[in-house]
N, C-alpha and C positions, 0 to 999 in steps of 0.2 A: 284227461288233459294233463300234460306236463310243465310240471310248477317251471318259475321262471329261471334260469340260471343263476347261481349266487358268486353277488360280487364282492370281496374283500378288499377295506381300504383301511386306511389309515385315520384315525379318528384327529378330530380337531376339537377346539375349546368352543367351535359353534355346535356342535354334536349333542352337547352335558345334556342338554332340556331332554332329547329323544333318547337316548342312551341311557338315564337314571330312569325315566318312565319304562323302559323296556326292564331294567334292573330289577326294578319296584314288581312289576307284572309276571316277575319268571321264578317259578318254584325253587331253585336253588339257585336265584341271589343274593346277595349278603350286603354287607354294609361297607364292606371293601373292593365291590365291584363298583361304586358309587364314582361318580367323578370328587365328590368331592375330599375322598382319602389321598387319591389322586393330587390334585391342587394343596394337599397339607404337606405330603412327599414332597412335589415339586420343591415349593417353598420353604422347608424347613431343611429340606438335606439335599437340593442341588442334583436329585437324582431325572432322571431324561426318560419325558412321557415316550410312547410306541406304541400304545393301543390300536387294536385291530377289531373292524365294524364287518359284519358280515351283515349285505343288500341283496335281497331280491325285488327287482323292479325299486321302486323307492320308499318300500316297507323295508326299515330293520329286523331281520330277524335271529344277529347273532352278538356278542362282544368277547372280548377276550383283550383286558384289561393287561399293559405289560409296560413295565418300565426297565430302564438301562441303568444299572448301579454297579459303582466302582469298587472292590474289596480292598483289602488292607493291601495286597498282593498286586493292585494295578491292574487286573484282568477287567474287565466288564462283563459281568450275567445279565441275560435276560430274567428277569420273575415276576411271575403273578401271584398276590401281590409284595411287593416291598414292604417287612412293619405290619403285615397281616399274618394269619393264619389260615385266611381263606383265600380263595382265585381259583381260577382256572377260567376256561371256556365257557360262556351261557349260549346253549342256543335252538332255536323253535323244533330242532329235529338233527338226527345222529351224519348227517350230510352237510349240516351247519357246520357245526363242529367238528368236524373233518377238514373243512375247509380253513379255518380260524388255526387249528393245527398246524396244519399242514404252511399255511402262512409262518406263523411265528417260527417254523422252524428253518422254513427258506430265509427268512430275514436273522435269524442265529448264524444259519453256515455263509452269509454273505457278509455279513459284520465280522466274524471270526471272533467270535464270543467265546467266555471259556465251555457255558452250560448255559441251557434251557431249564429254566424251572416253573412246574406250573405244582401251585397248592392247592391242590384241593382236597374237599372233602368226600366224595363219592370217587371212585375207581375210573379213570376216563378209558378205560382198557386201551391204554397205546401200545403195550406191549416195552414200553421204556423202561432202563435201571427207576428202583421207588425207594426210599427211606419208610421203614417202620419206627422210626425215632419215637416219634409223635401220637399223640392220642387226645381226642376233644371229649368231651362230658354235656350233653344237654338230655334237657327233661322237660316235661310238661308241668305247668306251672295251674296249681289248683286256682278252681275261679274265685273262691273266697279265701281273703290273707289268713284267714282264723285256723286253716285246715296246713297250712305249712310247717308249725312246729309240730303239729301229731305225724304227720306224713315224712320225719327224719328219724331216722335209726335213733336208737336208743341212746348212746352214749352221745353220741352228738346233739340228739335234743336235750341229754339232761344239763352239756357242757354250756348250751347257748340259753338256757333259762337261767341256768347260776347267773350267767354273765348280766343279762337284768335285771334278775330279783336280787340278786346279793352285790354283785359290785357295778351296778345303777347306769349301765352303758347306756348310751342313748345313741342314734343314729337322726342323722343332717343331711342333708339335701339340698345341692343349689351348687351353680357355678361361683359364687364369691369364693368357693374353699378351695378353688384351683391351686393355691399356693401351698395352701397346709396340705391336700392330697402330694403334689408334687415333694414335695419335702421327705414325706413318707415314703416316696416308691423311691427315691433316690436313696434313702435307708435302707431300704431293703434290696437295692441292688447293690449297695455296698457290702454290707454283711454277706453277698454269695456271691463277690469275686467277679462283678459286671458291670462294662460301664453303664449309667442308665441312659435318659432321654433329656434332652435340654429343656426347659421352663419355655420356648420359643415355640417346639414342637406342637406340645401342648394348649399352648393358646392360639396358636395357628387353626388346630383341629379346632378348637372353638367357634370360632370366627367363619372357619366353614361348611360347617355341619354344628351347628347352636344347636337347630332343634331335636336333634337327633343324638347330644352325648351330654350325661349327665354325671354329676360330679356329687360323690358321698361319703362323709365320714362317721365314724364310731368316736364319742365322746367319753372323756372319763373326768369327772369331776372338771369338768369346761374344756377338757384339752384332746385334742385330736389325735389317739392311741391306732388309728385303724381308717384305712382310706381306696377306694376305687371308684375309676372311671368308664364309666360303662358307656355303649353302645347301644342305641334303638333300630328294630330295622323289621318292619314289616310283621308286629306283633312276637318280636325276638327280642328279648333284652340280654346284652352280651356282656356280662363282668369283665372286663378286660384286663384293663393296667389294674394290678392293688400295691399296695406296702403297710406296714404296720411297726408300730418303736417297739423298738430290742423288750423285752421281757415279757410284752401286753399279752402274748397270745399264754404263755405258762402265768402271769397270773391274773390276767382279768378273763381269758378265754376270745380275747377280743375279735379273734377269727372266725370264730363258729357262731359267734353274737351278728358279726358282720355280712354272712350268706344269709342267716337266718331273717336278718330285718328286709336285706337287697330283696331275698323272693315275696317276701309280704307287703314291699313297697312293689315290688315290680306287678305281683297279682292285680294289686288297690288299683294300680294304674290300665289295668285291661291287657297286658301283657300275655302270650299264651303260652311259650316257652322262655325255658331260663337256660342261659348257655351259659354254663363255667371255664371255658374257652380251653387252650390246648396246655397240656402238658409233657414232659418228657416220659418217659414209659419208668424212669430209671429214679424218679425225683420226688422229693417228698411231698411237695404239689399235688403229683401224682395219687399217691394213697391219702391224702387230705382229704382230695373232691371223693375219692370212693368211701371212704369214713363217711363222708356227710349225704352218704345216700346216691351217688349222681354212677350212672354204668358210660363206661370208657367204648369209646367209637374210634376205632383205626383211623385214622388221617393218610391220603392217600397221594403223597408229595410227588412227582414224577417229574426223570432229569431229562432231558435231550444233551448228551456230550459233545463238545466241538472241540474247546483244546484242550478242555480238562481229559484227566483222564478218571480221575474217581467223584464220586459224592462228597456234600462237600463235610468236611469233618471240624469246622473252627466254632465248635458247641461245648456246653459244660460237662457232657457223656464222655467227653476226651481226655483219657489221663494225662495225654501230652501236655493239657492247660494246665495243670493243677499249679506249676508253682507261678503261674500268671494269675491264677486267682488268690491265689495266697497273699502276694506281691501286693494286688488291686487290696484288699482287706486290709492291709496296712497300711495305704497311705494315708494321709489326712481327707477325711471327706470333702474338705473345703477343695482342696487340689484335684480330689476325681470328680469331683461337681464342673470343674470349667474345662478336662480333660473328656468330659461326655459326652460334650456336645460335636466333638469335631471327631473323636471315635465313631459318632454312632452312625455315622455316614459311610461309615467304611462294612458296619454291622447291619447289614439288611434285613 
């Protein structure tokens, strides 16, 4: 018998209920195929929903999550997602997702966009230009927290036991520290030459996704040295945004203290995997998460070109930025703190 024809349309804000259940149900969906990443985008950075629903008969069987964002340069890109690391297409079978394709690319060369961008994590074999830029990190997370620090490399477990036993770190938990995590990630996108995320962004996501992102810090002597906001998503917990004050990690070790508690809170909680999210291939990020035990997974970003003619190159790998990042480093933190927020709209 021959399945039904599949229909592709346009999703709407009455879709979220069928569409996050479909999310929730499909082996590689994420927390960013979610509408409600979606509705935090919207709102915090003015960027323009275009999600595409793939119907057979009046069963959903496909999504392909995509928003319209403006660059520094005025062009408009299609991507999946905006502010994520994941996206791409979900869908019940390899003609789904041909279709969902094949869609967002008609709607690229119709709009005169400059690119098509889909993020994803598995290879969608389109045969399109790909960046190897990128690399993710997850692992499976033991069921008892007790078996986390024996199961990290050696130097790394001995650097995150100093950090408790000798300089008395302690790890928190809870949305009240939104402000002290934020404080911190703005630090530490200061000191690497980037603007961060507005304070608006952040409690947006809250507000839309409460039960699903949780807010944690590393404590030193009462004061907030080490901070990340993580992501829940179908027995996934995703370390996401972090930052840490200028010295903590050389002398309290507060970074290795910081993964070390997130996986043993994340186990206690019934979590099954722990995702240390993306890095660049080229960045100390990078050899960080593989010091602490975690093997590196190719990320598989693929572009559809319309007016651009290259990939896009406005990332920290660029020696063209350097004296833009230099420049950002030296201003007063106060002045790139309220330059961030209207940057970051342009920084998808």
């Amino acid at each position: 018998m021959n399945a039904a024809p599949i229909r592709v349309r346009a999703g709407t804000a009455a879709d979220d209920g069928v569409r996050d259940a479909f999310v929730r149900g499909h082996h590689s969906g994420t927390f960013f195929h979610l509408s409600g990443w979606r509705r935090t985008v919207e709102q915090s950075m003015g960027h323009r929903a275009c999600e595409l629903l793939a119907w057979r008969d009046e069963q959903l069987v496909g999504l392909l999550p995509l928003m319209a964002c403006r660059g520094l340069k005025g062009r408009v890109r299609l991507i999946s997602m905006p502010y994520a690391v994941y996206g791409g297409p979900l869908g019940d079978d390899a003609q789904v997702v041909a279709a969902l394709v094949a869609a967002a690319r008609d709607q690229a060369q119709e709009q005169r966009v400059g690119q098509l961008e889909l993020r994803c994590l598995n290879d969608p074999g389109l045969g399109w230009p790909m960046s190897a830029l990128h690399a993710t990190f997850i692992k499976d997370l033991p069921s008892d927290p007790e078996l986390v620090l024996p199961g990290m490399p050696k130097k790394a477990r001995a650097e995150a036991r100093k950090a408790r036993k000798q300089h008395g770190l302690v790890h928190r938990e809870g949305q009240q520290y939104l402000e002290s995590f934020a404080q911190l990630f703005h630090l530490n996108k200061h000191s690497l030459g980037s603007p961060s995320l507005p304070l608006s962004f952040f409690r947006t996501l809250l507000q839309e996704c409460a039960e699903q992102v949780s807010v944690h810090v590393i404590e030193h002597e009462n004061l907030p040295v080490a901070a990340v906001m993580a992501f829940h998503h179908e027995g996934d917990f995703l370390a996401y945004y972090s930052g840490s004050a200028r010295g903590a990690d050389r002398a309290l070790s507060a970074s290795n203290f910081l993964y070390l508690a997130l996986q043993e809170w994340a186990a206690e909680q019934g979590f099954k995997r722990f995702d240390f999210g993306r890095s660049r291939k080229d960045s100390g990020a990078y050899r960080f998460k593989v010091h602490q035990g975690f093997e590196p997974l190719d990320l598989h970003y693929s572009f559809h070109l319309v007016r651009d003619r290259n990939l896009p190159s406005f990332n920290p790998s660029n020696p063209k930025l350097r004296t833009l990042q230099a420049t950002w480093r030296h201003l007063p933190r106060g002045l790139t703190r309220v330059l961030s927020g209207p940057l970051a709209r342009f920084l998808p």
